[in-house]
C-alpha positions as a Markdown table, in Angstrom:
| # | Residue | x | y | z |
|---|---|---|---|---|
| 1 | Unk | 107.2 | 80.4 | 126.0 |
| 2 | Unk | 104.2 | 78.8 | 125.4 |
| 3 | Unk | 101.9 | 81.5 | 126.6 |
| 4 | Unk | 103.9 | 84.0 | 124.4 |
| 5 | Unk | 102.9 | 82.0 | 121.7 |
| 6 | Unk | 99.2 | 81.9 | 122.3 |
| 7 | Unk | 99.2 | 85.5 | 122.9 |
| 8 | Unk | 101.0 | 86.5 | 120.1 |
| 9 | Unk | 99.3 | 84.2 | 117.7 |
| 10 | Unk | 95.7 | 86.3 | 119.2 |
| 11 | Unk | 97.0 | 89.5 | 118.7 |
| 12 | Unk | 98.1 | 88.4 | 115.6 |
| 13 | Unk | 94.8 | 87.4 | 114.2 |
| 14 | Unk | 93.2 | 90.3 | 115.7 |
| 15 | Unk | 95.9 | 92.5 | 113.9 |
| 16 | Unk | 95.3 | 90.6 | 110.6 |
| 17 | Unk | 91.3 | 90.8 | 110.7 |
| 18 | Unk | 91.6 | 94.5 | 111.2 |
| 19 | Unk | 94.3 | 94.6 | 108.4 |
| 20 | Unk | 92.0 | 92.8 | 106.1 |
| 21 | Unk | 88.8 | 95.4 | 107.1 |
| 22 | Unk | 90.9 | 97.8 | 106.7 |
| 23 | Unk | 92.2 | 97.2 | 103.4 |
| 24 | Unk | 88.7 | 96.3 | 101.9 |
| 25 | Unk | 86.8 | 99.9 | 102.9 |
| 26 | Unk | 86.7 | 99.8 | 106.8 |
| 27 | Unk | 88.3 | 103.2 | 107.1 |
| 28 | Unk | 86.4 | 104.1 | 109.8 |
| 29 | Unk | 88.2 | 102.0 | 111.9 |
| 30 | Unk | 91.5 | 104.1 | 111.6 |
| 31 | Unk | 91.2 | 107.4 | 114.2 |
| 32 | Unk | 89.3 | 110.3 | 112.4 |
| 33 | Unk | 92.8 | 112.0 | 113.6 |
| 34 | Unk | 95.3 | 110.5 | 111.5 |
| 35 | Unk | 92.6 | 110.9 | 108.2 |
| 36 | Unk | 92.2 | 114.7 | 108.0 |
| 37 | Unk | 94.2 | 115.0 | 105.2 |
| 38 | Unk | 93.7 | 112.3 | 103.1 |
| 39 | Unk | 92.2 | 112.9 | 99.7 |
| 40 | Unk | 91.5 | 108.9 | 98.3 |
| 41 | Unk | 90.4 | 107.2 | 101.3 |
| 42 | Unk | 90.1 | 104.1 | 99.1 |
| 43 | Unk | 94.1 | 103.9 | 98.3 |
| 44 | Unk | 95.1 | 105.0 | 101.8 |
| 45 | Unk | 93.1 | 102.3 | 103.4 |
| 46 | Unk | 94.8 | 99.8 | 100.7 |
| 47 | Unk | 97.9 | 100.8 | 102.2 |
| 48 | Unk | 97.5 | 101.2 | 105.6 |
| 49 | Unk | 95.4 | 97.5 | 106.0 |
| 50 | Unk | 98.6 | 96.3 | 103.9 |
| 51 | Unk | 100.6 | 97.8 | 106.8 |
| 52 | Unk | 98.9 | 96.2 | 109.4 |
| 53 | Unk | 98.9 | 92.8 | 107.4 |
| 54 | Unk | 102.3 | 93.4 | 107.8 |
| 55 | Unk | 102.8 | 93.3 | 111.1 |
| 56 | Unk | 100.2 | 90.5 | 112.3 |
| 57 | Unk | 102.4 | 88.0 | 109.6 |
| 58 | Unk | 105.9 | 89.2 | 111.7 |
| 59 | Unk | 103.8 | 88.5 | 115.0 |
| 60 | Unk | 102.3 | 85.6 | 113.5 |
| 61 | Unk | 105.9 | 84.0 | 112.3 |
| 62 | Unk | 107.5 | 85.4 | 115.8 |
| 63 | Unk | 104.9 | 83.2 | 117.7 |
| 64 | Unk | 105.3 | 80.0 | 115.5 |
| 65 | Unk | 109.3 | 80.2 | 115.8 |
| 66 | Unk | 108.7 | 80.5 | 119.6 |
| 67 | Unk | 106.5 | 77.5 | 119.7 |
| 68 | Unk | 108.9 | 75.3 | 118.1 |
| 69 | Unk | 111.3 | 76.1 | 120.3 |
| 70 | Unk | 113.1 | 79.3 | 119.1 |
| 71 | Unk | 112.7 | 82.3 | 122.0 |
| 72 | Unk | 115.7 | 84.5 | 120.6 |
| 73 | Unk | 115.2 | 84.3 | 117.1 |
| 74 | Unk | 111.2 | 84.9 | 117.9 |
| 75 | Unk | 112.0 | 87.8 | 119.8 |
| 76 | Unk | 114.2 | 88.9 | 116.6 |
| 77 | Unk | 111.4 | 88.5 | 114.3 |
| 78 | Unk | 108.7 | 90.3 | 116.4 |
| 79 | Unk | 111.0 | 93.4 | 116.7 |
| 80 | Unk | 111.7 | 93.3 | 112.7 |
| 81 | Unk | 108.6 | 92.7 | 112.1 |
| 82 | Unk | 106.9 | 95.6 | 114.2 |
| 83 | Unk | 110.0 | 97.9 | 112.8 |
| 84 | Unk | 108.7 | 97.1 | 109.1 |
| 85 | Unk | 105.1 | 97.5 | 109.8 |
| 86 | Unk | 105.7 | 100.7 | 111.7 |
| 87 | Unk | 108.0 | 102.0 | 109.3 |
| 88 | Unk | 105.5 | 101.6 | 106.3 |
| 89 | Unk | 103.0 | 102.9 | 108.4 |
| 90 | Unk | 104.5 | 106.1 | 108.8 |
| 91 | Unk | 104.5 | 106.1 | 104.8 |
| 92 | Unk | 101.7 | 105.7 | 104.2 |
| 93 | Unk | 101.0 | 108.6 | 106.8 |
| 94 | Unk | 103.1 | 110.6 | 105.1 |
| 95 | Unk | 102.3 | 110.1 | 101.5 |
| 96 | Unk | 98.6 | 110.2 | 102.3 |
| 97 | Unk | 98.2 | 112.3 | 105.1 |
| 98 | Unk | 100.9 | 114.8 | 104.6 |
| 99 | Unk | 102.9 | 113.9 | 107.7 |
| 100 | Unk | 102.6 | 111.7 | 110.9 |
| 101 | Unk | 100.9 | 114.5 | 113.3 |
Protein backbone atom coordinates (compact mmCIF):
# COMPACT_ATOMS: atom_id res chain seq x y z
CA UNK A 1 0.00 0.00 0.00
CA UNK A 2 2.78 2.03 0.14
CA UNK A 3 3.09 2.78 -3.50
CA UNK A 4 -0.74 3.66 -3.42
CA UNK A 5 0.15 6.09 -1.09
CA UNK A 6 2.92 7.90 -2.95
CA UNK A 7 0.87 7.84 -5.95
CA UNK A 8 -2.12 9.14 -4.63
CA UNK A 9 -0.43 11.76 -2.48
CA UNK A 10 1.19 13.01 -6.37
CA UNK A 11 -1.89 13.10 -7.96
CA UNK A 12 -3.15 14.70 -5.17
CA UNK A 13 -0.81 17.62 -5.25
CA UNK A 14 -1.09 17.82 -8.90
CA UNK A 15 -4.92 17.95 -8.56
CA UNK A 16 -4.62 20.63 -5.79
CA UNK A 17 -2.05 23.01 -7.79
CA UNK A 18 -4.44 22.95 -10.64
CA UNK A 19 -7.38 23.51 -8.18
CA UNK A 20 -5.61 26.50 -6.76
CA UNK A 21 -4.79 27.98 -10.60
CA UNK A 22 -7.82 27.38 -11.35
CA UNK A 23 -9.57 29.10 -8.77
CA UNK A 24 -7.28 32.28 -8.85
CA UNK A 25 -7.86 33.17 -12.91
CA UNK A 26 -6.22 30.12 -14.72
CA UNK A 27 -9.37 29.34 -16.78
CA UNK A 28 -7.62 28.56 -19.58
CA UNK A 29 -6.66 25.44 -18.23
CA UNK A 30 -10.27 23.99 -18.12
CA UNK A 31 -11.14 22.67 -21.99
CA UNK A 32 -12.47 25.61 -24.26
CA UNK A 33 -15.42 22.83 -24.50
CA UNK A 34 -16.92 22.77 -21.25
CA UNK A 35 -16.71 27.03 -21.23
CA UNK A 36 -18.89 27.95 -24.14
CA UNK A 37 -21.54 29.01 -22.12
CA UNK A 38 -20.31 30.56 -19.40
CA UNK A 39 -21.05 34.25 -18.83
CA UNK A 40 -18.55 35.26 -15.50
CA UNK A 41 -15.52 33.26 -16.08
CA UNK A 42 -14.23 34.68 -12.81
CA UNK A 43 -17.09 32.89 -10.54
CA UNK A 44 -17.06 29.73 -12.61
CA UNK A 45 -13.43 29.33 -12.17
CA UNK A 46 -14.02 30.02 -8.27
CA UNK A 47 -16.16 27.10 -8.37
CA UNK A 48 -14.82 24.74 -10.40
CA UNK A 49 -10.88 25.22 -8.74
CA UNK A 50 -12.99 24.74 -5.42
CA UNK A 51 -14.21 21.47 -7.00
CA UNK A 52 -11.02 20.24 -7.80
CA UNK A 53 -9.68 21.37 -4.29
CA UNK A 54 -12.15 19.04 -3.37
CA UNK A 55 -11.11 16.14 -4.63
CA UNK A 56 -7.14 16.39 -4.26
CA UNK A 57 -8.12 16.84 -0.15
CA UNK A 58 -10.34 13.17 -0.45
CA UNK A 59 -7.26 11.77 -2.46
CA UNK A 60 -4.97 13.48 -0.20
CA UNK A 61 -6.76 12.05 3.19
CA UNK A 62 -7.40 8.51 1.24
CA UNK A 63 -3.50 8.27 0.75
CA UNK A 64 -2.63 9.33 4.43
CA UNK A 65 -5.33 6.67 5.91
CA UNK A 66 -3.60 4.09 3.67
CA UNK A 67 -0.19 4.90 4.87
CA UNK A 68 -1.00 4.44 8.34
CA UNK A 69 -2.26 1.33 7.80
CA UNK A 70 -5.95 1.69 6.75
CA UNK A 71 -6.49 0.08 2.93
CA UNK A 72 -10.45 -0.28 3.24
CA UNK A 73 -11.27 2.77 4.87
CA UNK A 74 -8.72 4.56 2.22
CA UNK A 75 -10.34 3.02 -0.57
CA UNK A 76 -13.75 4.35 1.11
CA UNK A 77 -12.54 7.74 1.27
CA UNK A 78 -11.07 7.96 -2.23
CA UNK A 79 -14.44 6.84 -3.71
CA UNK A 80 -16.41 9.58 -1.48
CA UNK A 81 -14.21 11.79 -2.11
CA UNK A 82 -14.09 11.58 -6.05
CA UNK A 83 -18.17 11.10 -5.76
CA UNK A 84 -18.32 14.72 -3.96
CA UNK A 85 -15.87 16.43 -6.24
CA UNK A 86 -17.49 14.96 -9.31
CA UNK A 87 -20.88 15.65 -8.11
CA UNK A 88 -20.07 19.46 -7.49
CA UNK A 89 -18.48 19.51 -10.58
CA UNK A 90 -21.26 18.71 -12.52
CA UNK A 91 -22.85 21.87 -10.64
CA UNK A 92 -21.00 23.96 -11.35
CA UNK A 93 -21.38 22.81 -15.07
CA UNK A 94 -24.68 23.15 -14.81
CA UNK A 95 -25.24 26.42 -13.05
CA UNK A 96 -22.52 27.97 -15.24
CA UNK A 97 -22.52 26.28 -18.24
CA UNK A 98 -26.05 25.45 -18.72
CA UNK A 99 -25.63 21.61 -18.64
CA UNK A 100 -22.77 19.01 -18.70
CA UNK A 101 -22.50 18.54 -22.61
Amino acid sequence: MLLYSIVTFLVSALIFVFGIMVSRGRTDLIHEYHQKNVGDRAAYGKSFGRALLVMAAGLLLSSVTSLIGYPKPAVAILIVGLIIGIAMLVAVQIKHNGGIF
